[in-house]
C-alpha positions as CSV (number, residue, x, y, z in Angstrom):
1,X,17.8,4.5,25.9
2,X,18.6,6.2,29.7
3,X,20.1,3.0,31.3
4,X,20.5,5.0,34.2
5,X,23.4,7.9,33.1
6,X,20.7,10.7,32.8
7,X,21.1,12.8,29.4
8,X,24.3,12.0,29.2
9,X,24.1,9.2,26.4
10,X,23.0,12.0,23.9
11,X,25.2,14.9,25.4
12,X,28.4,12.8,24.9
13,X,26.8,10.3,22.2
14,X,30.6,9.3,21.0
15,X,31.9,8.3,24.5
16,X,29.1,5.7,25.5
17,X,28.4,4.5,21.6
18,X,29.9,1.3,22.2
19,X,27.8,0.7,25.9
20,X,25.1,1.6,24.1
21,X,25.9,-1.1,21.3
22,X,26.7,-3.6,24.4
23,X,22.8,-2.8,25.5
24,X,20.9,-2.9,22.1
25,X,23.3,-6.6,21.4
26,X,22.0,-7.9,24.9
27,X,18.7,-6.7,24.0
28,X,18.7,-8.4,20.8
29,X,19.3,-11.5,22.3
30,X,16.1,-10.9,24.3
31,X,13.9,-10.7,21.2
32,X,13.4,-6.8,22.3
33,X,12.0,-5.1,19.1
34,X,11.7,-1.8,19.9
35,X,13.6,0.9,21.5
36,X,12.3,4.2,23.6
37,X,15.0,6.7,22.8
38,X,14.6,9.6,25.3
39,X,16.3,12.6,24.8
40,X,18.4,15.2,27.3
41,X,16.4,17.4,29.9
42,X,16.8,21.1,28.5
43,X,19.4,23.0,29.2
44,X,18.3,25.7,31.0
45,X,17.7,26.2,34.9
46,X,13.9,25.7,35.1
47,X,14.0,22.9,32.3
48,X,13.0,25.6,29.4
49,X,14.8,24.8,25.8
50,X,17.7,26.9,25.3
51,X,19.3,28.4,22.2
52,X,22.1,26.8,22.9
53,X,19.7,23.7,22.8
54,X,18.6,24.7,19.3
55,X,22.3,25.3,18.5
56,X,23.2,21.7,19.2
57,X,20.2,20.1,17.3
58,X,21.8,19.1,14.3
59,X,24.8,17.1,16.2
60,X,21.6,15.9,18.3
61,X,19.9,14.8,15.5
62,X,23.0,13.2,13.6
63,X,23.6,11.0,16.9
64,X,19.9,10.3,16.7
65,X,20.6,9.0,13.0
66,X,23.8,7.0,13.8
67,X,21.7,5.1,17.1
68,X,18.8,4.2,13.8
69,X,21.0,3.0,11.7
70,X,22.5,0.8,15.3
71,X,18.5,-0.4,15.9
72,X,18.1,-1.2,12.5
73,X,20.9,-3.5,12.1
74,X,19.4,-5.6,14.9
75,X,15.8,-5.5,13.5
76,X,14.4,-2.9,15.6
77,X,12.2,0.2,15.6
78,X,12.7,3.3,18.0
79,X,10.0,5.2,20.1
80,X,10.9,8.6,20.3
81,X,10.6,10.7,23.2
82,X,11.2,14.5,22.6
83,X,11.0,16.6,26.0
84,X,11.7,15.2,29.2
85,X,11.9,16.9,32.5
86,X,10.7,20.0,30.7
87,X,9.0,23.1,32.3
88,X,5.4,22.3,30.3
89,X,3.2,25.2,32.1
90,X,6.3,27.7,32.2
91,X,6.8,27.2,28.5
92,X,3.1,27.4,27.3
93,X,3.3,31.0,29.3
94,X,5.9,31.9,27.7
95,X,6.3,33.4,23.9
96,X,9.8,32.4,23.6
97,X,10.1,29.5,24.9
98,X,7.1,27.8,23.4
99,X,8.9,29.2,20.0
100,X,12.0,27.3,20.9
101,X,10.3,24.2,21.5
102,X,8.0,24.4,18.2
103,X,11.3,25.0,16.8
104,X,12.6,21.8,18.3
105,X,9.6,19.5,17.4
106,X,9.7,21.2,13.9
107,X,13.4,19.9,13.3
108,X,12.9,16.3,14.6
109,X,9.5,16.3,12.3
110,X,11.2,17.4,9.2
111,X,14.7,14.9,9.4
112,X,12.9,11.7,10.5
113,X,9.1,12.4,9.9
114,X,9.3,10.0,6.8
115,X,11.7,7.6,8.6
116,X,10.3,4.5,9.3
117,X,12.6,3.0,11.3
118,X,10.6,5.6,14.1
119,X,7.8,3.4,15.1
120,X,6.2,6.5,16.8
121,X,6.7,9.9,18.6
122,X,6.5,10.2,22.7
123,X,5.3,14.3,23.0
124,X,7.3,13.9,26.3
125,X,8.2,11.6,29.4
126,X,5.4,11.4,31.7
127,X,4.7,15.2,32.1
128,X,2.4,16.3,35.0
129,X,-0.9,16.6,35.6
130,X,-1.2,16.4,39.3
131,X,-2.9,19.4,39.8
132,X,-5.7,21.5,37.4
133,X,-3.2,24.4,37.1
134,X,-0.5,22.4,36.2
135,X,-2.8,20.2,33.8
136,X,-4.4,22.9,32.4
137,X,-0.9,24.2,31.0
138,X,0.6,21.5,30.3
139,X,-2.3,19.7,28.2
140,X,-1.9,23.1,26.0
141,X,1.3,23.3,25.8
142,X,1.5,19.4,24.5
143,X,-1.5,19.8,22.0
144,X,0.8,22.8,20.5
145,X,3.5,19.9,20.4
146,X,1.3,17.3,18.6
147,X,0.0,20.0,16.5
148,X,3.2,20.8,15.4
149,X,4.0,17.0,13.9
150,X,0.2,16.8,13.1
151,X,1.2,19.6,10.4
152,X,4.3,18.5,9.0
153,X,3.4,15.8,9.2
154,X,5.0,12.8,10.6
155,X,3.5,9.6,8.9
156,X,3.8,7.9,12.4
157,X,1.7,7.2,15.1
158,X,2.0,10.1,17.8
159,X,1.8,8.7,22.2
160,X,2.6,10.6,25.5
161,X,4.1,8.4,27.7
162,X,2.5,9.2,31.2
163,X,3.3,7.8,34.7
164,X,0.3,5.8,34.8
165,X,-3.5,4.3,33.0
166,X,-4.9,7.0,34.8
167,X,-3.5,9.9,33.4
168,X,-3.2,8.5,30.0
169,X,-7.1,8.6,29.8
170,X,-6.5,12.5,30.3
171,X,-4.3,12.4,27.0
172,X,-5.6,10.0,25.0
173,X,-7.1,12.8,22.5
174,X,-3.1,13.8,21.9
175,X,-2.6,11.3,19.9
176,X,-3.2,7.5,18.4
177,X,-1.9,5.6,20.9
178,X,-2.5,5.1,24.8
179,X,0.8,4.6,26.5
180,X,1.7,4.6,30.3
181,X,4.9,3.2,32.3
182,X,3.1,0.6,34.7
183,X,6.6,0.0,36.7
184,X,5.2,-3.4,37.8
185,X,2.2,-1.8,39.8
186,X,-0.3,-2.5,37.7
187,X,-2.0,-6.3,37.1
188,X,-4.0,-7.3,33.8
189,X,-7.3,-6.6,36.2
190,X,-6.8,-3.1,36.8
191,X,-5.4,-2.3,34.1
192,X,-8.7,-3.8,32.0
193,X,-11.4,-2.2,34.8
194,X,-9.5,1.5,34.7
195,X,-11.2,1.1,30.7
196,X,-15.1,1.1,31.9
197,X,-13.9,3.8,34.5
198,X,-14.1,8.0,34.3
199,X,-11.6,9.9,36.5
200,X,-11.1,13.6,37.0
């Protein structure tokens, strides 16, 4: 769920619970299944978690509870995505805030781990890898991610969702799953040839 207000769904969970029940109604109707449920950028300046972040985790992860218990009503699973927007080679150089997002993953892991109305676990929203620096970093930072569920562990099926079939192939060690967000660009073709393919 984004539908286009940003964070804000999760940050003020009780004012948009009934668009949100609107959405997941219409979507019934469609015969949608499953649900991506991405949560808020972090709170502070450069995207890093906050403590005030980890303060607000167990209201976070109450709404997170209610919106299963909406999905599962109407026969559907949820895809959860836990960073978005996040500072990925910032927070692998950085003690602290690589603790707060262990800290993070660790929390989601232990209250819905077992839950299997979660389908599966999105590391984070199409997190770059545009250059080697950047990819470098960030790759590291998102094994420390999986490995944190890995250990738990989480009993489902772990994904990153990346911008496109190109750089999923550079993930596709994170987890179970190859996931990417074609946005209509893509036809079966390419999509089938990028599979016999190798890119850097």
């Amino acid at each position: 769920l984004y539908e286009g207000t940003a964070d804000s769904i999760w940050r003020d969970w009780d004012d948009h619970r009934d668009d949100v029940i609107r959405l997941l109604d219409e979507a019934q109707a469609l015969g949608v299944n499953t649900v991506r449920l991405t949560f808020p950028d972090a709170g502070g300046e450069h995207g890093e978690t906050t403590e005030g972040d980890l303060e607000r985790l167990p209201d976070l992860l109450g709404d997170l509870g209610d919106a299963l218990d909406l999905l599962e009503a109407r026969g559907m699973g949820a895809i959860v995505t836990l960073f978005n927007r996040h500072d990925y080679p910032g927070a692998y150089q950085d003690d602290t805030k690589r603790w707060r997002d262990r800290t993070k993953t660790l929390r989601f892991a232990e209250r819905f781990g077992e839950d299997p109305r979660v389908l599966m676990w999105d590391l984070a929203n199409e997190p770059p890898l545009g250059n080697e620096e950047t990819r470098t970093a960030t790759v590291l930072w998102l094994e420390e991610i999986r490995d944190v569920l890995t250990a738990h562990p989480v009993r489902q099926p772990i994904t990153v969702g990346m911008v496109n079939h190109y750089e999923a192939r550079m993930v596709e060690h994170l987890g179970e799953i190859i996931s990417f967000h074609c946005y209509g660009r893509f036809d079966r073709t390419s999509v089938e040839r990028s599979g016999s393919e190798t890119h850097d």
